[in-house]
C-alpha positions as CSV (number, residue, x, y, z in Angstrom):
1,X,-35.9,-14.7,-12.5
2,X,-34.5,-12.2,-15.0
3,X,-31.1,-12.2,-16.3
4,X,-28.6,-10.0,-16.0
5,X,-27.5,-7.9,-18.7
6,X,-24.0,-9.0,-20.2
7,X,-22.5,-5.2,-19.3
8,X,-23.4,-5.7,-15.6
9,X,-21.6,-9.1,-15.7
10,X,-18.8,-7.6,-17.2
11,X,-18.3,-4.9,-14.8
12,X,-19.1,-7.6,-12.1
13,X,-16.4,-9.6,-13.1
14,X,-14.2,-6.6,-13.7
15,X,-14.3,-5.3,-10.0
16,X,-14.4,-9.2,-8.6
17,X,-10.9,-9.2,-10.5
18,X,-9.5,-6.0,-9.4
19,X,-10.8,-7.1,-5.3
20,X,-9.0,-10.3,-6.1
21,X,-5.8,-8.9,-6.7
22,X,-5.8,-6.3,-3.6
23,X,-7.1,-9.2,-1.3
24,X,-5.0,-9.3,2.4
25,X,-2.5,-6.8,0.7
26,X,-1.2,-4.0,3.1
27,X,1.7,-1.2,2.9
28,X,4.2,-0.4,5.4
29,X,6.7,2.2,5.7
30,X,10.3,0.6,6.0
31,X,13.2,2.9,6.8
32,X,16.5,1.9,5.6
33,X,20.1,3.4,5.8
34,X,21.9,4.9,2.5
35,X,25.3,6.3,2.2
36,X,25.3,9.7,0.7
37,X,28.4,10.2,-1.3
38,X,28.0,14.0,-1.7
39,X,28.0,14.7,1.7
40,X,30.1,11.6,2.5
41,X,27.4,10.6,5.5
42,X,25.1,7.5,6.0
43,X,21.5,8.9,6.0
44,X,18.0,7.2,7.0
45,X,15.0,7.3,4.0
46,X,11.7,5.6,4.5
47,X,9.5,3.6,1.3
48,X,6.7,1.7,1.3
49,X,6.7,-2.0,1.0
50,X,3.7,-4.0,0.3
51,X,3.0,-6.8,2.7
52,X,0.5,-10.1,2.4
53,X,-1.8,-10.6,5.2
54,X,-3.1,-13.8,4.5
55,X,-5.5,-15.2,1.3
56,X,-9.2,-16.1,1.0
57,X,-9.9,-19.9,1.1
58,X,-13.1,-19.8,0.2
59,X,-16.5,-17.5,0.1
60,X,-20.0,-17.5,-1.0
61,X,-22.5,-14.6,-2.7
62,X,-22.7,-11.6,-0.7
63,X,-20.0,-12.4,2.1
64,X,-17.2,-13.1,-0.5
65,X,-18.4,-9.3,-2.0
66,X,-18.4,-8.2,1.3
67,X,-15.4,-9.5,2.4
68,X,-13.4,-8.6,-1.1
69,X,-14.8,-5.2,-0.6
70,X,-12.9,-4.8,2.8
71,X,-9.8,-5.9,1.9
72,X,-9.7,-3.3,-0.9
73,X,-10.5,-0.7,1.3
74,X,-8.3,-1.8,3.5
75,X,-5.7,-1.7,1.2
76,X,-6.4,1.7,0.1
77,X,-6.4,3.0,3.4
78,X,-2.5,1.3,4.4
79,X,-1.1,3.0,1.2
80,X,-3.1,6.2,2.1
81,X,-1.7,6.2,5.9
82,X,1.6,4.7,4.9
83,X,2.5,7.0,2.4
84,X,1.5,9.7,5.0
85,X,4.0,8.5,7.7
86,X,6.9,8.2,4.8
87,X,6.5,11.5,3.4
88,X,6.8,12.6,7.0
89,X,9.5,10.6,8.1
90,X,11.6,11.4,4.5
91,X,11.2,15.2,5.4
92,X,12.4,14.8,8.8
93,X,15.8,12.5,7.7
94,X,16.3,14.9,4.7
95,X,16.4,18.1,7.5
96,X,18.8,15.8,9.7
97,X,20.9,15.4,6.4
98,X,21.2,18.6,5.7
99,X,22.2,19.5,8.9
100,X,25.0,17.0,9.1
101,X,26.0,17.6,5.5
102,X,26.8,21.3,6.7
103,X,28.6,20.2,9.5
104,X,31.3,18.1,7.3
């Protein structure tokens, strides 16, 4: 059996770490109400929230790899489709501000 080179162990470690820390995290958009004092009207704005799924209890070789591997993409992909639908939604109550802004 040969051993592994100390860099690929580091860099092992290094992404085992960084899976660690997204494991079972999601983001959801969360729409909340603010008061507007310039245009003396309550409006709507979205952010993102993160949100825990769950956590690993255990794993072993290539399933916990595996299994760290999807959390982090699924991670990335909440924050990418999250952000998406916020953006959106933030347009949208920033037009219906305006409008009722003008109308005051």
């Amino acid at each position: 059996m040969q051993a592994v080179p100390p860099s690929i162990r580091h860099h092992r470690l290094f992404l085992l770490l960084l899976a660690m820390c997204l494991q079972a995290c999601v983001y959801v958009p969360r729409t909340t109400v603010v008061y507007d004092d310039a245009c003396k009207v309550q409006v709507r704005q979205m952010t993102l929230e993160m949100a825990q799924l769950g956590s690993f209890r255990g794993c072993a070789n290539q399933g916990c790899v595996a299994l760290l591997v999807a959390a982090g993409a699924v991670a990335a992909a909440s924050v990418v489709v999250s952000g998406s639908i916020a953006l959106v939604g933030n347009v949208v109550y920033w037009t219906e501000k305006q409008g009722r802004c003008l109308r005051s």
